[in-house]
N, C-alpha and C positions, 0 to 999 in steps of 0.2 A: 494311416496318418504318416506322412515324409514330412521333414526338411524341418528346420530350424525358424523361432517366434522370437521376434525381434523385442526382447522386453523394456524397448520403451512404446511400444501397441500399448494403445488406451482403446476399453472397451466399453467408454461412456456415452454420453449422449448431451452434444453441447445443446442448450438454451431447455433441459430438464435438468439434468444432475448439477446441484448445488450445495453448499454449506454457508450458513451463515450463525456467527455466534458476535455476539454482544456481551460485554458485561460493564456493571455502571457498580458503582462504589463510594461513602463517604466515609470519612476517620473524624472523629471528634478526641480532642485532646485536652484534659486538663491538667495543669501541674502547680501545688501549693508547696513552695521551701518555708516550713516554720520554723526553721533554724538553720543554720548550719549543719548540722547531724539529724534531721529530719525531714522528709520531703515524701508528699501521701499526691498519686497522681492517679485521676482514670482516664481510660482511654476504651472509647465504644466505636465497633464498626457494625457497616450493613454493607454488604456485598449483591448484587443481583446478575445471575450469567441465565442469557439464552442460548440455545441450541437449535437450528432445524436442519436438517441436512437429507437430502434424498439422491441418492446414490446407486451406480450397478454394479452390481458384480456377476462372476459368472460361475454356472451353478453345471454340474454333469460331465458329461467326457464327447471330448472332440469327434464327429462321426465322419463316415467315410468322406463326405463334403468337404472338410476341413471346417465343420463350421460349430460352434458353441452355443448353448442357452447362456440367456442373461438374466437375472430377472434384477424387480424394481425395490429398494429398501428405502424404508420413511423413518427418520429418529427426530425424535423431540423432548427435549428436556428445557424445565426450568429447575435451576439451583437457585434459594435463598440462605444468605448466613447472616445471622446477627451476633455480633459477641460483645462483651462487657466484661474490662476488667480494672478492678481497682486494688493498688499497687502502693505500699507504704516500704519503705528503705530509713534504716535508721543505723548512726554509726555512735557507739557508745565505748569505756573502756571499762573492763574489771580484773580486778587485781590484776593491773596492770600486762591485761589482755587485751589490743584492738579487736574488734567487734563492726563487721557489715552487716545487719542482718536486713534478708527483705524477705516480705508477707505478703498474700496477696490470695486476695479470693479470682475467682472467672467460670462466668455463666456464657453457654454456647450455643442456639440456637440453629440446625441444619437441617434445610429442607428440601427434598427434591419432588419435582412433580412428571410425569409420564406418562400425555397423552397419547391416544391411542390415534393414527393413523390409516385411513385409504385412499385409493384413488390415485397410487402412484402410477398407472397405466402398464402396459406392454411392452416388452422390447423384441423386436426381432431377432434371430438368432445371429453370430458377429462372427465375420470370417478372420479366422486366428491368425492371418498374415497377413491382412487388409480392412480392419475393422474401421467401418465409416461411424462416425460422431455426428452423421445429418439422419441417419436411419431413421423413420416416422416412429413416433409413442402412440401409440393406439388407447383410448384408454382413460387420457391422462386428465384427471381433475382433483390434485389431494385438498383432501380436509379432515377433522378431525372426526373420531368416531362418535364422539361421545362419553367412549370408554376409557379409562387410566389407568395407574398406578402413583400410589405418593407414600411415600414415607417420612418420616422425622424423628429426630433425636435429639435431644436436648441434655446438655452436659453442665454439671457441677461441679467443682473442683476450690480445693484448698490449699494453699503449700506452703512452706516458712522454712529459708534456707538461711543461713550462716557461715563468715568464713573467719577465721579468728586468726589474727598476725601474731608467729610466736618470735619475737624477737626483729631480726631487719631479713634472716634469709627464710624463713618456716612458717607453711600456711597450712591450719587446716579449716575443712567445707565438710558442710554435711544438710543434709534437708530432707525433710520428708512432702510428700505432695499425697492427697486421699481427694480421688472423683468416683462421683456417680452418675449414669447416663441410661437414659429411658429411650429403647428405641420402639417404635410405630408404624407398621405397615398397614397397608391397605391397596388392595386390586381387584378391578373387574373386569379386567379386560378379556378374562376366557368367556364373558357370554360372550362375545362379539362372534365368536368360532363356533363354540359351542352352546347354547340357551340353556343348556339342563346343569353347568356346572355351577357352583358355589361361588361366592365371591371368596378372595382372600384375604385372614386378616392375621397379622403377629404382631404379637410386641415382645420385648425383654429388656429387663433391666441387670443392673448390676453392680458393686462396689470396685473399686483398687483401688491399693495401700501401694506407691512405690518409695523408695529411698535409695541417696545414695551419700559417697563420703569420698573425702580425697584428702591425700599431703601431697603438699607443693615443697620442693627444696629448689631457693633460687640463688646459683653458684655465684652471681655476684649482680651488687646495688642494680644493677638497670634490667 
């Protein structure tokens, strides 16, 4: 192998290699002031993103030719997310301490899905200083197997922070936040390769406790 690969050479292949991703989305907001130092609001979203994308890359070592393997990759993903969270803020004083304080629970719903993939076809091998993007796909019919993978996780959480004015230049913040999250697997997409293996399954859950705390000194009014 001589001479020098022009890198901006594309070793794709127009009217097969594509990407398309979508995602669609609604926010629902609610907000009640029962006073002036009270105000409890939720806000739920749903999120939905598609993924397909079929794409070449190139696989091995350049031979005497100057010429490359390519071969064909197929990706497919759906993402779903739901969340939900309802949010209370309340400003109160004691012994002549101001008081922000907000509370607020949030439940999270994440799911991804991962179907399985063939039928991305052949590519011929691509001459490393003259790769043509009309080269024939041999091959080429994708559809899905059949087979996937999906996972989800679903997230709990708590928190309740505070920030208390001491005087007009001194602030202190502190809050704690405690979530729990169940995660869930599942795949089968090694019978597609192999018929005698297992399918896959995990899950795990778990607790955290985080906190944090802070002083503010503000050298003057603004």
């Amino acid at each position: 192998f001589v001479g020098s690969i022009d890198r901006h050479n594309w070793y794709g292949s127009l009217g097969h290699d594509f990407e398309d991703v979508s995602q669609d989305s609604v926010t629902a907001r609610l907000e009640h002031d029962f006073s002036e130092n009270f105000t409890l609001r939720n806000q739920t979203t749903y999120s939905k993103t598609d993924r397909l994308a079929l794409l070449t890359s190139l696989t091995g070592t350049i031979d005497a030719t100057n010429t490359v393997n390519r071969s064909r990759q197929s990706n497919e993903r759906i993402n779903k997310i739901f969340s939900n969270q309802p949010t209370a803020n309340a400003r109160f004083t004691t012994a002549k301490l101001e008081h922000a304080l907000v509370g607020g629970l949030d439940f999270t719903s994440e799911a991804q899905l991962s179907p399985g993939r063939t039928g991305q076809g052949t590519a011929p091998r691509a001459d490393v200083f003259n790769p043509n993007p009309y080269d024939p796909i041999t091959g080429y019919a994708p559809a899905r197997t059949g087979f996937y993978a999906k996972g989800e996780t679903d997230t709990l959480g708590a928190s309740l922070f505070d920030t208390v004015d001491i005087g007009s230049r001194w602030q202190v913040s502190g809050g704690l936040r405690w979530e729990h999250f169940q995660t869930d697997y599942f795949s089968n997409t090694a019978l597609f390769t192999n018929p005698t293996n297992a399918v896959t399954r995990a899950d795990v859950s778990d607790d955290l406790l985080s906190w944090k705390v802070g002083l503010l000194f503000k050298p003057r009014p603004n």
